[in-house]
ROLO-957600 format. One record per atom (N, C-alpha, C): residue number from 0; x, y, z; atom name. Coordinates in Angstrom, 3 decimals. Layout:
R num       px       py       pz atomo
R NUM        X        Y        Z    CA
...
This chain:
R num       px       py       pz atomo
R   0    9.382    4.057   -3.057     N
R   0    8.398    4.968   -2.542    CA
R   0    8.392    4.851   -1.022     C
R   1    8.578    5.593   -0.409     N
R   1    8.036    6.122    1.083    CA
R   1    6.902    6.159    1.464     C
R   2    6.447    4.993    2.591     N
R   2    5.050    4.524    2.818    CA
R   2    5.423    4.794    4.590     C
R   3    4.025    5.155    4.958     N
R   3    4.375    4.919    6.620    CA
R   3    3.199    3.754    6.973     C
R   4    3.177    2.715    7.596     N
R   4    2.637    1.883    7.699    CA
R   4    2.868    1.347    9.523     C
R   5    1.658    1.544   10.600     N
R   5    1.698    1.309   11.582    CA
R   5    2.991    2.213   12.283     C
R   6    3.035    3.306   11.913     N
R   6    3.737    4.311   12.468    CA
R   6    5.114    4.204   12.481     C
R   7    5.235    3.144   11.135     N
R   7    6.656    3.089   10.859    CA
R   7    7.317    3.014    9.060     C
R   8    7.981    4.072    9.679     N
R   8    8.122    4.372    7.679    CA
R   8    8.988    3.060    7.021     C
R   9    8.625    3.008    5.366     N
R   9    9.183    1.922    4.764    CA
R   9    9.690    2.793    3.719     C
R  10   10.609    2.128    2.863     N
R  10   10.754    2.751    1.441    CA
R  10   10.627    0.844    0.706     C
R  11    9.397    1.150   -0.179     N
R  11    8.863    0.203   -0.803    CA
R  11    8.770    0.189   -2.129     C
R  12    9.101   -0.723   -2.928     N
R  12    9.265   -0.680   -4.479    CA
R  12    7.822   -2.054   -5.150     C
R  13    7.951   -1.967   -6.565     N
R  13    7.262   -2.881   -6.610    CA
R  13    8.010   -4.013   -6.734     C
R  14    9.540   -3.681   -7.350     N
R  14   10.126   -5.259   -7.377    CA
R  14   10.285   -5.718   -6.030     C
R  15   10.714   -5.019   -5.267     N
R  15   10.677   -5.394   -3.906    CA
R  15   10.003   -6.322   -3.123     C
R  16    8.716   -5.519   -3.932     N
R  16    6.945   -6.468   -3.114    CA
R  16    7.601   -7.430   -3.537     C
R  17    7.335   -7.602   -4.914     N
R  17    7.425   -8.724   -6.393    CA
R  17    8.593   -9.945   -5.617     C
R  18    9.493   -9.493   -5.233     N
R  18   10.257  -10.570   -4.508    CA
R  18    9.992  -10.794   -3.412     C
R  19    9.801  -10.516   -2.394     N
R  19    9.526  -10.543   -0.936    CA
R  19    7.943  -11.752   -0.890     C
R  20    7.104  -11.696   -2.241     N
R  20    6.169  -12.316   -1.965    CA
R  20    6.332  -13.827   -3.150     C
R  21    7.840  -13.567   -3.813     N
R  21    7.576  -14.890   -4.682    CA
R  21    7.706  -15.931   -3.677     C
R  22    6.897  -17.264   -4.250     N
R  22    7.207  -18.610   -3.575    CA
R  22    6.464  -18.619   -2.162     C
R  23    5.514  -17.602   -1.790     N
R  23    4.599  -17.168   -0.931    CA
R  23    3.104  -17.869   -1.622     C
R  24    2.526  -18.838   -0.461     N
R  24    1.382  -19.450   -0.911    CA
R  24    0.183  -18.377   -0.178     C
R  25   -1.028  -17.887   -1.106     N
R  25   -1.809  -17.313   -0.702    CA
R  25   -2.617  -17.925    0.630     C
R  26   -2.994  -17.267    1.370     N
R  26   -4.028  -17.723    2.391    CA
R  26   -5.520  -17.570    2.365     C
R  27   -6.242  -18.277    2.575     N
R  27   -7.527  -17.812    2.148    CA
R  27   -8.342  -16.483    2.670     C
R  28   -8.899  -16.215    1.675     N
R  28   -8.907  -14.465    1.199    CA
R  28  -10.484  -14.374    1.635     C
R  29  -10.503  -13.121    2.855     N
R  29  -12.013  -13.126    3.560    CA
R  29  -12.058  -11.301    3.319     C
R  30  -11.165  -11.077    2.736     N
R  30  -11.695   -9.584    3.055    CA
R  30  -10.983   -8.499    1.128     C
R  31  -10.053   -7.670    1.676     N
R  31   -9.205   -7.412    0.381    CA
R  31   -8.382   -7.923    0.579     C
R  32   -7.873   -7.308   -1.020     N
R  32   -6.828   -8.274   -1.863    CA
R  32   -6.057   -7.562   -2.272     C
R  33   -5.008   -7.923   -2.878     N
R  33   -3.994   -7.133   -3.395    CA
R  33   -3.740   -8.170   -4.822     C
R  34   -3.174   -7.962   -6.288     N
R  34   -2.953   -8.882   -6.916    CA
R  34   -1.222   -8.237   -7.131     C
R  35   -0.626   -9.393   -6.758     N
R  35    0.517   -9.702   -6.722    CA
R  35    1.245  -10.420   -7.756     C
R  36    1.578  -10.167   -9.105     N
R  36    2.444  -11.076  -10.249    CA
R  36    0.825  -11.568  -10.408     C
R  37    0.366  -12.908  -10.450     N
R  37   -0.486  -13.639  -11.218    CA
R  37   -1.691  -14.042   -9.996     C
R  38   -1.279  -13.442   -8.812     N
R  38   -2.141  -14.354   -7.769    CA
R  38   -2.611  -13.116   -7.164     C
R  39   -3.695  -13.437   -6.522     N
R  39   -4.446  -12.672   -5.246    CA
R  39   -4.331  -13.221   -4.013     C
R  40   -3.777  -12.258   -3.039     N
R  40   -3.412  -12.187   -1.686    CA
R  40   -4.664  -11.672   -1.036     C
R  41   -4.533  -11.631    0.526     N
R  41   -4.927  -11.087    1.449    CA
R  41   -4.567   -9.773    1.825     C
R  42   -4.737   -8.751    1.830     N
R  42   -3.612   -7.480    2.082    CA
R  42   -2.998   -7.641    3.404     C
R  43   -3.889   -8.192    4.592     N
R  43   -3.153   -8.304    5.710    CA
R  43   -1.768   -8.989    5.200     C
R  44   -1.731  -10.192    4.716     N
R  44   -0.671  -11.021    3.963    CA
R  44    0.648  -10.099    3.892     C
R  45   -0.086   -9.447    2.494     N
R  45    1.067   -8.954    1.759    CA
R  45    1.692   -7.716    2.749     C
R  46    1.067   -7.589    3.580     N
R  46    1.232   -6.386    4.444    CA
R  46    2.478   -7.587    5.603     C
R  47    1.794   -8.077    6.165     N
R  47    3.173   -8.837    7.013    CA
R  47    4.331   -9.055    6.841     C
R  48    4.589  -10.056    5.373     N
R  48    5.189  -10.378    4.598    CA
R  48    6.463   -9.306    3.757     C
R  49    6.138   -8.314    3.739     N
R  49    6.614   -6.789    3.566    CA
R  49    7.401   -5.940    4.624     C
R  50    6.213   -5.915    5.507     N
R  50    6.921   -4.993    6.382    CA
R  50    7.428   -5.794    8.163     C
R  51    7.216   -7.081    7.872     N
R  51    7.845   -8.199    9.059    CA
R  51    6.972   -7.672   10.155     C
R  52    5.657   -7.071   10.091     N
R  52    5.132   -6.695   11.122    CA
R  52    3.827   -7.972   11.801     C
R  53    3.872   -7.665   12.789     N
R  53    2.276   -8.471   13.415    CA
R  53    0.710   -7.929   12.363     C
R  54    0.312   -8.377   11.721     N
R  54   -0.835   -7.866   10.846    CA
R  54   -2.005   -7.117   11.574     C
R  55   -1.806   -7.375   13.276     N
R  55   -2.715   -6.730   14.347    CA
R  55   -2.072   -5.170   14.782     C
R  56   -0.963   -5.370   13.861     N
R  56   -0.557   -3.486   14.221    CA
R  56   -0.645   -2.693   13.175     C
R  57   -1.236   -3.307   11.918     N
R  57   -1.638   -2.267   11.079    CA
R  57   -2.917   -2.459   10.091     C
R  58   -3.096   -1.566    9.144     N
R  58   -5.024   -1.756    9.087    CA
R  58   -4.571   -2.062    7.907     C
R  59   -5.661   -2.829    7.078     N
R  59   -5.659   -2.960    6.153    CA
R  59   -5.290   -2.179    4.647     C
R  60   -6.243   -0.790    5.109     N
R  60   -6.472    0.693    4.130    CA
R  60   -4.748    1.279    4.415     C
R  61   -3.704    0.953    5.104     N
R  61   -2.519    1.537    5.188    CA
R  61   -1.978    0.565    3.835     C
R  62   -2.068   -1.156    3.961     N
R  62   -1.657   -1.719    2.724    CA
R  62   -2.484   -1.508    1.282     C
R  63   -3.227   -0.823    1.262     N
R  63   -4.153   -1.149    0.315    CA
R  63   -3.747    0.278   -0.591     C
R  64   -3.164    1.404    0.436     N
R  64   -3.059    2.822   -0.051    CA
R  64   -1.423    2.189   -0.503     C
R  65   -0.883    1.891    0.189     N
R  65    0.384    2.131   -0.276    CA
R  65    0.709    0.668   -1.540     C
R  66   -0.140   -0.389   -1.594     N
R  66    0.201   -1.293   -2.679    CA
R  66   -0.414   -0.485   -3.555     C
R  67   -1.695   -0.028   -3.778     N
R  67   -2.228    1.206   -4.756    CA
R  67   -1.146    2.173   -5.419     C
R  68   -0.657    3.040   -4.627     N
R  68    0.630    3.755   -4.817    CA
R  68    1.442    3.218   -5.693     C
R  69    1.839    2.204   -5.691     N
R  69    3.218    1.288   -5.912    CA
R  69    2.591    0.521   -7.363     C
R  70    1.115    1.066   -7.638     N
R  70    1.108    0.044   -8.982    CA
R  70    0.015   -1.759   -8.878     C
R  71    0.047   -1.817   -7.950     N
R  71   -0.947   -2.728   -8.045    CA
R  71   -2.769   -2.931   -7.691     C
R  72   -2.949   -4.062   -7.802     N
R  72   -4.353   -4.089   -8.466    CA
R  72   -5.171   -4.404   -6.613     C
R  73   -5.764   -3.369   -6.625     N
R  73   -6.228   -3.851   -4.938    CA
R  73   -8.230   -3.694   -5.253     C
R  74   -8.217   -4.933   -3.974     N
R  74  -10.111   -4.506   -4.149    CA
R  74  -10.758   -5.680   -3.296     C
R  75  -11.787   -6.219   -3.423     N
R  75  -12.164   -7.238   -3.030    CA
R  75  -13.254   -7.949   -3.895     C
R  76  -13.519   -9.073   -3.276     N
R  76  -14.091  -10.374   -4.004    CA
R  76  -15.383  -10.301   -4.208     C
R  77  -15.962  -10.109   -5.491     N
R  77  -17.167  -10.209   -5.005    CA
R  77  -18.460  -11.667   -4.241     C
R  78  -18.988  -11.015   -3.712     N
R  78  -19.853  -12.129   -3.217    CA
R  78  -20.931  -12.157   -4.008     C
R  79  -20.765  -13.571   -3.829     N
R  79  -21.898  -14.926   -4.860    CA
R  79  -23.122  -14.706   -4.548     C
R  80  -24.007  -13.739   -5.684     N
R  80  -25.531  -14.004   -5.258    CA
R  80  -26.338  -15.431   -5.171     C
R  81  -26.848  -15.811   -4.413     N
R  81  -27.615  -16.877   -4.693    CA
R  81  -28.568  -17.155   -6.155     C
R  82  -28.188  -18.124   -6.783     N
R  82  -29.182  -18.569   -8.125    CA
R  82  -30.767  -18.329   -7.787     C
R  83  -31.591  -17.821   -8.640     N
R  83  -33.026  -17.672   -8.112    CA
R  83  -33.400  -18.717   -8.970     C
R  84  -34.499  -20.008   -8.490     N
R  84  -34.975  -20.515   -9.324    CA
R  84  -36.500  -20.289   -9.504     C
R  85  -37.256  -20.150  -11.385     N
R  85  -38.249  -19.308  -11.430    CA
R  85  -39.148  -20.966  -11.456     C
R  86  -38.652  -22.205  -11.407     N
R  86  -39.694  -22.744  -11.655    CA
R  86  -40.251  -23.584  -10.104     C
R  87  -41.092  -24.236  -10.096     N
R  87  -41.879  -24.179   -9.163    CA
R  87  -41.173  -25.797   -8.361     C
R  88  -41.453  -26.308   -7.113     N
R  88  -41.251  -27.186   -7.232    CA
R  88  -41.598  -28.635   -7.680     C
R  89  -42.692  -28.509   -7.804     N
R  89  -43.170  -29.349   -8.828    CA
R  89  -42.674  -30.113   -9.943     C
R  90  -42.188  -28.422  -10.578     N
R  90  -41.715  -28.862  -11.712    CA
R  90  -40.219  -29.687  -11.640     C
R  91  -39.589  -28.891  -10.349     N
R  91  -38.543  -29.649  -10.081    CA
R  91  -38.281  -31.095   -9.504     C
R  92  -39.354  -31.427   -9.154     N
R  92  -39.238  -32.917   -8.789    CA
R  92  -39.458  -33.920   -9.744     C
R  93  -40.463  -32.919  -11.085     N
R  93  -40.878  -34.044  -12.057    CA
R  93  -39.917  -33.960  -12.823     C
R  94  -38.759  -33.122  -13.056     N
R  94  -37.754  -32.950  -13.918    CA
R  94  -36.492  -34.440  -12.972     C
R  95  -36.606  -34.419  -12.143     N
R  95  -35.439  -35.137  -11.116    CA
R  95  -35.918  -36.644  -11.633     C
R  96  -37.160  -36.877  -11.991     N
R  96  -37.859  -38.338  -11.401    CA
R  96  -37.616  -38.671  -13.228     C
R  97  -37.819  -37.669  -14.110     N
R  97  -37.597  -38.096  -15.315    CA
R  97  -39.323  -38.442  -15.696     C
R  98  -39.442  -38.952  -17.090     N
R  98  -40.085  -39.744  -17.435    CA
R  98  -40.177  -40.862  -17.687     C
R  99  -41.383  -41.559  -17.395     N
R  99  -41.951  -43.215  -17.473    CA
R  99  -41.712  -43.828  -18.775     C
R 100  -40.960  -45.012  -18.570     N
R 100  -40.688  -45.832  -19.901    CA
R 100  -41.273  -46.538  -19.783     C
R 101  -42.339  -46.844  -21.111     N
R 101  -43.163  -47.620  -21.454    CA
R 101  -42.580  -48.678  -22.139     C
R 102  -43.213  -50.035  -21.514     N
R 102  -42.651  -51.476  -22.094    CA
R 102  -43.348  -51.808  -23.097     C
């Protein structure tokens, strides 16, 4: 497939990706993703890694349209709501301290 990416055309396959990124350790993932064989990338990543470019010359939504295109799974992570706790603290300190054993 014919992708233009940072104003420079590619012809991109998925085996292509599929090799170009085996034996490639993910980097930690702050934004989207791309899922690649069994793992989740960074798209900047898979975007470098691909097209041998500086990841500061092209946007994200250029890798994200054209790994889309090509068959794979793109999106991002969701973020972790915080646990609400309904009981009071009270209760949580008397739960921590346990109960008194009687001799």
């Amino acid at each position: 497939m014919r992708c233009v990416i940072a104003r420079f055309p590619f012809d991109l396959t998925k085996s292509g990706v599929l090799e170009s990124m085996k034996g490639i350790k993910p980097e930690p993932i702050t934004g989207e993703t791309v899922i690649v064989g069994r793992r989740r990338y960074p798209v900047k990543q898979v975007g470098q890694v691909v097209t041998r470019q500086d990841p500061r010359d092209f946007s994200a939504g250029e890798v994200v349209r054209a790994m889309t295109r090509l068959g794979f799974t793109c999106g991002t992570l969701p973020v972790a709501e915080p646990e609400v706790s309904t009981e009071s603290p009270f209760d949580r300190a008397s739960a921590l301290l346990g109960t008194p054993v009687s001799v």
